[in-house]
N, C-alpha and C positions, 0 to 999 in steps of 0.2 A: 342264177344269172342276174336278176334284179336286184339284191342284194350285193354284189360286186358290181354292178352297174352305181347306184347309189351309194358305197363307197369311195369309187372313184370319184364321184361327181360333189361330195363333201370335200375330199381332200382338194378337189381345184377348186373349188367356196372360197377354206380355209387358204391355201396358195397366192389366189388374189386377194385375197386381205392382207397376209405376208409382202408380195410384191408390192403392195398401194402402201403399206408401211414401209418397208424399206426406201421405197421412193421419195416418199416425204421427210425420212430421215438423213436420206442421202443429199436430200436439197438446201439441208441445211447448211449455212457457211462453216459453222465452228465442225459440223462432222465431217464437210470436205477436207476440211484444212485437216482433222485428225486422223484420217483414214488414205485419202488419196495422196501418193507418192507416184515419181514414175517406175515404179518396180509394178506396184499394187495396181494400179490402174487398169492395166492389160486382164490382169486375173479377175479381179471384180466384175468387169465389165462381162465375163465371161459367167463369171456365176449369175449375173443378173440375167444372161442371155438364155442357159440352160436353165435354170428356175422359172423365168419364165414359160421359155416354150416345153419344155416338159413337164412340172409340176402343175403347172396351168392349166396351160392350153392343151396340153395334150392327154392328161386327166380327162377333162372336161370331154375330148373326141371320145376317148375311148368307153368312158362313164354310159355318154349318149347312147355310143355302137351298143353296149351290152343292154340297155335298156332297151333298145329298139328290137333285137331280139328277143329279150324278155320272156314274154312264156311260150314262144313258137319253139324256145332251147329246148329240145329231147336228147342231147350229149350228158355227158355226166357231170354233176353239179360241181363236179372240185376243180373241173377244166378254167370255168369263169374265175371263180374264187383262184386258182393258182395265178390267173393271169393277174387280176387286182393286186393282190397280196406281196406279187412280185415287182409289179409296176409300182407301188408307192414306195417301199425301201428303197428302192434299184436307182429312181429320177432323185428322191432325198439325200441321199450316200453321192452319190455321181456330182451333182450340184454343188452340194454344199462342199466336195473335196476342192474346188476351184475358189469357195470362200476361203477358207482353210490357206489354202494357196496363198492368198492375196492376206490375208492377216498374216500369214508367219513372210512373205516379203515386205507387209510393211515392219513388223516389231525384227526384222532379222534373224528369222528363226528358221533355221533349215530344217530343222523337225519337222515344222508345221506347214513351210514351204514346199518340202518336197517327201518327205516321209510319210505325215498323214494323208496327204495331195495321194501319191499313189497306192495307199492302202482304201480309204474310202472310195476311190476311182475306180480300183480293182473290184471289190466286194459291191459297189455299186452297177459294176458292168457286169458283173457274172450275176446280179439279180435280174437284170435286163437282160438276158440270154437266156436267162427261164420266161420273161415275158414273151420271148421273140418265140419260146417253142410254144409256149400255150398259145400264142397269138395264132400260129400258123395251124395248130390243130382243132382250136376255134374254128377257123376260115375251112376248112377242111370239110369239118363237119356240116359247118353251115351250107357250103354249096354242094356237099353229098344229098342234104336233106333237102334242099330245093330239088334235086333230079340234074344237076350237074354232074357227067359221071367222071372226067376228068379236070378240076379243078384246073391243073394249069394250062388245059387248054381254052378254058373260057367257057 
């Protein structure tokens, strides 16, 4: 569990350092002028949005949560680990296919526009669909083991 905790909380480290370089690069005049069009603009804005709040910020929640339970976890140790392992490819893949986006709309590349765009989005969201089941069996456990005996009724 802490070891998937502090996984996660490395890669939204490394995430924000990404973001705060991107931003600085992005502030640049000669890289606006080379990169932003009005095709690309939309898409970009959108990978900055998901990298941000998922690679990020949402690392970072999650990172915490598992720490927080840390050694009180008596589930099985590959639950946490699947849930990390899944969640950094899954928000990486997903994000970065809206960069992709925005790079093949501005060079005119419909490959990279909308080809790569829906293969990395795909393979991206079906990594996040195994976060969402290890998530929910996390949660499960977790409030079996407090003496919660039906979780979704509170």
């Amino acid at each position: 569990m802490e070891r998937a905790g502090r996984h996660l909380l490395l890669f939204s480290l490394v995430s924000l350092l990404a973001v705060l370089a991107l931003g600085v690069a992005r502030a640049s005049p000669s890289v606006r002028a080379l990169i932003d069009t009005p095709e690309s603009v939309k898409s970009l804005g959108a990978f900055h949005a998901h990298f941000d709040s998922l690679c990020w910020l949402g690392s970072a929640a999650a990172g915490a949560a598992l720490l927080g339970l840390g050694r009180a976890w008596r589930g099985p140790a590959w639950l946490p680990a699947a849930f990390a392992w899944s969640y950094i490819p899954g928000t990486l893949l997903f994000a970065t296919s809206y960069g992709l986006k925005g790079l093949g709309e501005r060079l005119g590349s419909p490959l990279l526009a909308r080809g790569a765009f829906f293969t990395l989005a795909s393979v991206g969201g079906s990594c996040l669909f195994v976060t969402i089941g290890a998530g929910a069996a996390l949660a499960w456990r977790t409030f079996a083991e407090v003496g919660v005996s039906d979780p979704a009724a509170g």
